[in-house]
Each structure stands twice: as C-alpha cells, then as structure tokens.
BAPAMAR-367450 format. One record per residue: residue number from 1; residue in one letter; y, x, z of N, C-alpha, C in turn. Coordinates in Angstrom, 3 decimals. Last residue first. Example, Ala and Ser with C-alpha at 12.3 -4.5 7.8 and 13.67 -1.06 7.14 Angstrom:
// residues 2
 num residu       ny       nx       nz      cay      cax      caz       cy       cx       cz
   2      s   -2.250   12.850    7.080   -1.060   13.670    7.140    0.030   12.900    7.870
   1      a   -5.690   13.190    7.800   -4.500   12.300    7.800   -3.300   13.200    7.800
//
This chain:
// residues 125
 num residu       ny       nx       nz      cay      cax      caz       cy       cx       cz
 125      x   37.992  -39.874   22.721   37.665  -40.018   24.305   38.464  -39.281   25.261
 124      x   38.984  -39.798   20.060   39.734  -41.129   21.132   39.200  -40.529   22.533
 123      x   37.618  -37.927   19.532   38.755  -37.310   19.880   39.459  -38.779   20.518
 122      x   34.867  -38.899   19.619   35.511  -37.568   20.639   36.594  -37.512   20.424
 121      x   34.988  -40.562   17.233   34.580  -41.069   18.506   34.967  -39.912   19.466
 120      x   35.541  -38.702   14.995   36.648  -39.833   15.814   36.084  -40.178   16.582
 119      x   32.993  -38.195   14.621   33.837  -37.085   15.291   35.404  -37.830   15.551
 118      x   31.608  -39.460   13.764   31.487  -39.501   15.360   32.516  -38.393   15.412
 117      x   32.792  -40.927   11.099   32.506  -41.272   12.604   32.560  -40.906   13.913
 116      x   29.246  -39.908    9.714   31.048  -40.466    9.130   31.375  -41.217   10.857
 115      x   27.352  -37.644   11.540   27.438  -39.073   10.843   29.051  -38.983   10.932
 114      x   27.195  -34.041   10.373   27.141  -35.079   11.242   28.230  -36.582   10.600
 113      x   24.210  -32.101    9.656   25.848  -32.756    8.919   25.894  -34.031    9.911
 112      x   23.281  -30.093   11.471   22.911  -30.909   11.240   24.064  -31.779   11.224
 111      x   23.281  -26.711   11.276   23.873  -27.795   12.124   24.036  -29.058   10.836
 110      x   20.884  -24.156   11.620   21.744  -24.550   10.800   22.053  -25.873   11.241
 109      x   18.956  -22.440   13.152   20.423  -22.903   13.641   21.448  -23.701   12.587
 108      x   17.168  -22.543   12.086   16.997  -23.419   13.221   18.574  -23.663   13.469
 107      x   17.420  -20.704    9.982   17.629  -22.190    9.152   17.583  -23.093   10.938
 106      x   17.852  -18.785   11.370   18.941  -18.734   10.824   18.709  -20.842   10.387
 105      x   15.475  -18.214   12.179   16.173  -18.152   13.362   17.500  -18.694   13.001
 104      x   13.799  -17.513    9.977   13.447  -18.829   11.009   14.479  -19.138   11.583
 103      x   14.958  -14.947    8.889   15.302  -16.083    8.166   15.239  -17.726    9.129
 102      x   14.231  -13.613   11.657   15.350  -13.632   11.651   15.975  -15.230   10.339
 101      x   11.290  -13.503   11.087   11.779  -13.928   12.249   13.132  -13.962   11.952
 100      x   11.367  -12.088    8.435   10.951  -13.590    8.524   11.539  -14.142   10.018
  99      x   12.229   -9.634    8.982   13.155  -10.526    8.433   12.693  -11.777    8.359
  98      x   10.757   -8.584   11.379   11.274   -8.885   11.560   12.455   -9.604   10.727
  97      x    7.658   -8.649    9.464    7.980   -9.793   10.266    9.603   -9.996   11.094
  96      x    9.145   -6.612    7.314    9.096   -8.112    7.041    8.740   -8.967    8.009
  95      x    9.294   -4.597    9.258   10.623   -5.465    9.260   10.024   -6.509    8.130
  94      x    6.670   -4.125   10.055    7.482   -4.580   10.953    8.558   -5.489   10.977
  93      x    5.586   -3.389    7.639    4.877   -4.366    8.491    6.169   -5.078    9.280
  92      x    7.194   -1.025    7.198    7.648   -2.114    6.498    6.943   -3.676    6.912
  91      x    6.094    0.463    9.148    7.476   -0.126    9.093    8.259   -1.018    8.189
  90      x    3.500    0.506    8.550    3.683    0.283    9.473    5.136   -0.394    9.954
  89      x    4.141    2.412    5.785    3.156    0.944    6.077    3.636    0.324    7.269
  88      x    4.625    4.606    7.218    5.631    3.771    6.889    5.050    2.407    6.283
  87      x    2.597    5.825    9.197    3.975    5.294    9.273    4.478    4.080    8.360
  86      x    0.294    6.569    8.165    0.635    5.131    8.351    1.612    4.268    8.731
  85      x    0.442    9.370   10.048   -0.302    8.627    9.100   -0.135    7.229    9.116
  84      x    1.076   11.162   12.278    1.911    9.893   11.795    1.310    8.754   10.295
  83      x   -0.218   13.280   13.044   -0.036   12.009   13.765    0.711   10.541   13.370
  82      x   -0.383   15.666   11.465    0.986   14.737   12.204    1.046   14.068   13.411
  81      x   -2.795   14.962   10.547   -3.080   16.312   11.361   -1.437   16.194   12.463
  80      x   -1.909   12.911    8.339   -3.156   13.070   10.108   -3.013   13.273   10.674
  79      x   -0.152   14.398    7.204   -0.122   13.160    8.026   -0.804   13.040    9.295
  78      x   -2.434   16.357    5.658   -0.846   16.399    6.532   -0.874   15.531    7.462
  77      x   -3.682   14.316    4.596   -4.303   15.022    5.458   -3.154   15.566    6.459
  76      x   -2.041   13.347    2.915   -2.732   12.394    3.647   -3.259   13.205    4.962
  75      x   -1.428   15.589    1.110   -0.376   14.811    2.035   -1.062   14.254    3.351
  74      x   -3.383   18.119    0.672   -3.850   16.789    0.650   -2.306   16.394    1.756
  73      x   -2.317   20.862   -0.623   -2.966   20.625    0.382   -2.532   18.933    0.191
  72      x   -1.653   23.724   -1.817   -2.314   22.508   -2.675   -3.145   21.752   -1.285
  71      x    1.472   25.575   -1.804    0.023   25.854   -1.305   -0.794   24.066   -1.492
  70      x    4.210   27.128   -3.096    3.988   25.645   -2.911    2.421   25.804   -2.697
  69      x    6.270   29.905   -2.224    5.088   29.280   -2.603    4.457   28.047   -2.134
  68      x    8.744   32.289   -1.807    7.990   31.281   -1.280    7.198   30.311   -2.130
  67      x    9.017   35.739   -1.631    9.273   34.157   -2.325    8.695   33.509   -1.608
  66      x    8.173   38.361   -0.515    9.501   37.604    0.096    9.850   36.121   -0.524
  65      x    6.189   39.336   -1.077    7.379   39.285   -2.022    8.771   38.720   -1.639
  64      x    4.032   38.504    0.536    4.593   39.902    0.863    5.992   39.738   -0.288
  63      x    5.236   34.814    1.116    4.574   35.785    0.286    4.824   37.150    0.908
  62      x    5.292   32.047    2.509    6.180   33.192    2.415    5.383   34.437    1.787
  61      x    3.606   28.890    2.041    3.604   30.188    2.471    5.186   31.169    1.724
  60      x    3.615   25.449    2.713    3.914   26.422    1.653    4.101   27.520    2.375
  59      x    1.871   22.998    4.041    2.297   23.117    2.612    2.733   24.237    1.911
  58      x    0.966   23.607    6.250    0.345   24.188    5.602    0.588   23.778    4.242
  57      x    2.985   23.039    8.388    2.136   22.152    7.850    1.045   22.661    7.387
  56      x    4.152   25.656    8.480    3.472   24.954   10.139    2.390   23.603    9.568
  55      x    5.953   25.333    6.237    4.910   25.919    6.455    3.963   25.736    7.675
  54      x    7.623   22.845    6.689    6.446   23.378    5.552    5.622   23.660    5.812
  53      x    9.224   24.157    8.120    8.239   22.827    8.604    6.904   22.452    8.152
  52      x   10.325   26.354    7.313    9.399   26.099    8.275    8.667   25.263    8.563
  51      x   11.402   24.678    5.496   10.753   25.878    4.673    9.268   26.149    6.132
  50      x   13.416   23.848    7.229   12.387   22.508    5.764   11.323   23.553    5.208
  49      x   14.927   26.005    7.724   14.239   24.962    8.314   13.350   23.876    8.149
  48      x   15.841   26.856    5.511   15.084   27.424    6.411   14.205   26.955    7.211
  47      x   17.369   24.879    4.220   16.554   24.874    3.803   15.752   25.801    4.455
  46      x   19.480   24.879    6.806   18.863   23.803    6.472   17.511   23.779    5.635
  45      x   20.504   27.182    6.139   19.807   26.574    7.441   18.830   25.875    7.200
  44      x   21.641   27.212    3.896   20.737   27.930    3.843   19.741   27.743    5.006
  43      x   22.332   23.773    3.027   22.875   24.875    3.547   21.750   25.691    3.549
  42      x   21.842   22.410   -0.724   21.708   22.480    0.767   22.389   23.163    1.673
  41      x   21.915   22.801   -3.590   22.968   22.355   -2.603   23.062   21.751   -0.905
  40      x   19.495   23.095   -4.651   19.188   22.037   -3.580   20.804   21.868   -3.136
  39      x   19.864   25.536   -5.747   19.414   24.368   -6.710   19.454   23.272   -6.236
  38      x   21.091   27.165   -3.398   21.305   27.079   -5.221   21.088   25.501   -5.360
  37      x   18.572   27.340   -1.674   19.775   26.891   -1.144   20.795   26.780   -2.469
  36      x   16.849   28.455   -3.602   16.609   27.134   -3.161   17.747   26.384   -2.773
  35      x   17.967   31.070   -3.909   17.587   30.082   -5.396   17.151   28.372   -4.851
  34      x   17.692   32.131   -1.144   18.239   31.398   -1.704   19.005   30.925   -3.114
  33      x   14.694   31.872   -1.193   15.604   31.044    0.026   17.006   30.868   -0.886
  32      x   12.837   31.588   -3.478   13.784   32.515   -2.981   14.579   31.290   -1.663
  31      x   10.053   31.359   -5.365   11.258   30.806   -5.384   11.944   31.874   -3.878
  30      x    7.309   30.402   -6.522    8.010   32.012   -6.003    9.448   31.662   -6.190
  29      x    7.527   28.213   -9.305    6.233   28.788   -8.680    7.396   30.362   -8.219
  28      x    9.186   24.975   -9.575    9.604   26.758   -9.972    8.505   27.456   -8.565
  27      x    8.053   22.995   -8.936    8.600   22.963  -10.315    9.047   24.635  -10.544
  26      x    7.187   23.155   -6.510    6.275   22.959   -7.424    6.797   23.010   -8.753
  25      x    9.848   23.798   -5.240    8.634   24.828   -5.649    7.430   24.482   -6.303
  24      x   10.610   20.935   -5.476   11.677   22.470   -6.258   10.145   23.299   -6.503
  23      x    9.550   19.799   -3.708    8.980   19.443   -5.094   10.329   20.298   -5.866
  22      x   10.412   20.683   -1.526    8.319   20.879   -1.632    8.640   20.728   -3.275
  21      x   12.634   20.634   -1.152   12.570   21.817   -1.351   10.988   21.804   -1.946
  20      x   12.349   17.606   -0.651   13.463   18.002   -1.509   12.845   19.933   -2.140
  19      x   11.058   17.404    1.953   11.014   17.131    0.529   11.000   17.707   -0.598
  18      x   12.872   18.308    3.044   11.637   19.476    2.779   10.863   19.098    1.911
  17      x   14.581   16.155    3.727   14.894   18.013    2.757   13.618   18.325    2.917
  16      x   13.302   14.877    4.751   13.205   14.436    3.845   13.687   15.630    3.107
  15      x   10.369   15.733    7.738   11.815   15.681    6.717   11.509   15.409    5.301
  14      x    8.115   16.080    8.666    8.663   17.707    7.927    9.925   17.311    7.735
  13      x    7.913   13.662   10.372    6.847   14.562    9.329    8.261   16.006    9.514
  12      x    9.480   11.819   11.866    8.592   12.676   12.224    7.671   13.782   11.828
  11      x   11.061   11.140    8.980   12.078   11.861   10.204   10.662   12.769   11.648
  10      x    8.399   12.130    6.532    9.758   10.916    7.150   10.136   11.566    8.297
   9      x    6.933   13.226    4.930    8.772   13.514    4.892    9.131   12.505    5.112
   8      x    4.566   12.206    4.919    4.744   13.063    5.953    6.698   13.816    5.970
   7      x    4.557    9.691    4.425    4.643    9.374    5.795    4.831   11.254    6.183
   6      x    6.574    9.736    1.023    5.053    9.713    1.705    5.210   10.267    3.414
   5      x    8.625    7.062   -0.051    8.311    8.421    0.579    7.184    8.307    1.507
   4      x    7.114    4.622   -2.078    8.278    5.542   -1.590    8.565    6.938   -1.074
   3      x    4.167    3.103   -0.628    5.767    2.892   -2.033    7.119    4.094   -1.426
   2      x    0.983    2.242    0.472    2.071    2.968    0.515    3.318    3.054   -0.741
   1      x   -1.206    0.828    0.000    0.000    0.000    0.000    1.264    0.868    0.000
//
C-alpha cells in the first residue's frame, strides 16, 4: 500500500536529505562531500549528516578514495532493522480515520434551517 516516501527517509529513518543525497549517488557512482553539497544545494553539514545516517544504515560507504558510494541494500530491510517499518501506512491509516472523524463532526454540527417565525417569537419575548 505504501505511495511516496519510503518509511526509511521519514523524520525517524535517515531523513528526507538523505534522501536526496541516496538517489544523487545512485545517479553519480564516487561522489565527494562536496560535489554533493554542489548538486544538492544543501549545507555541507547537512549533507554530512545524511551521509552518516546512511551509512549506520548500511546504505552507503566512504571509500579509501575519500568518495562515497551507494551500497545495494533492501529499504524494507532498513526499516526493520529501524524499527519503523510501516510507518507511513500507518499514518495515512490514521489521518483518514482522523478526516472521517472530523467530516462526522462537521455535518453533526450543521444547524438545522429554522421554521419562518420562530425567530420573531424571541425577539417579542
């Protein structure tokens, strides 16, 4: 059922910059901190940090070359190993029951057109 971003670049996974940087190095094999911080208009921090996350995952290694390298590992498995597997299934579970609860909540309150009448009856009273 999953649509969108995969559960492991969400705010508990790796991030969404690391994203950003996972699918640079699959498109350019040995890439550079900063040819990344370049192409990504990131800060160099920032992509340091997405680079680490990476790697702790086991998505991408630092070479003796000093590049960095995109490594062929199962998302899903990521996830797992996360803990977060199913996130975002999970959150879209959520907010369609919480927009159905909210549509319910909206037609209960909708006010019931009132008879020709009574509203001159309150203001004589």
């Amino acid at each position: 059922m999953s649509h969108g971003v995969h559960d492991v670049f969400r705010f508990l996974g790796v991030g969404l910059n690391a994203m950003f940087v996972r699918e640079l190095l699959d498109q350019k094999r040995g890439t550079s901190v900063a040819e990344l911080t370049d192409d990504l208009h990131l800060p160099r921090e920032t992509i340091r940090r997405s680079l680490l996350k990476l790697e702790e995952a086991g998505l991408v290694e630092q070479r003796s070359d000093l590049l960095w390298y995109l490594l062929e590992k199962d998302l899903d498995l990521v996830a797992e190993e996360l803990g977060i597997s199913g996130a975002a299934d999970r959150q879209r579970i959520r907010h369609a029951k919480e927009r159905a609860s909210f549509r319910q909540s909206q037609r209960l309150k909708k006010v019931i057109p009132k008879e020709k009448g009574e509203d001159d009856e309150h203001r004589q009273g």
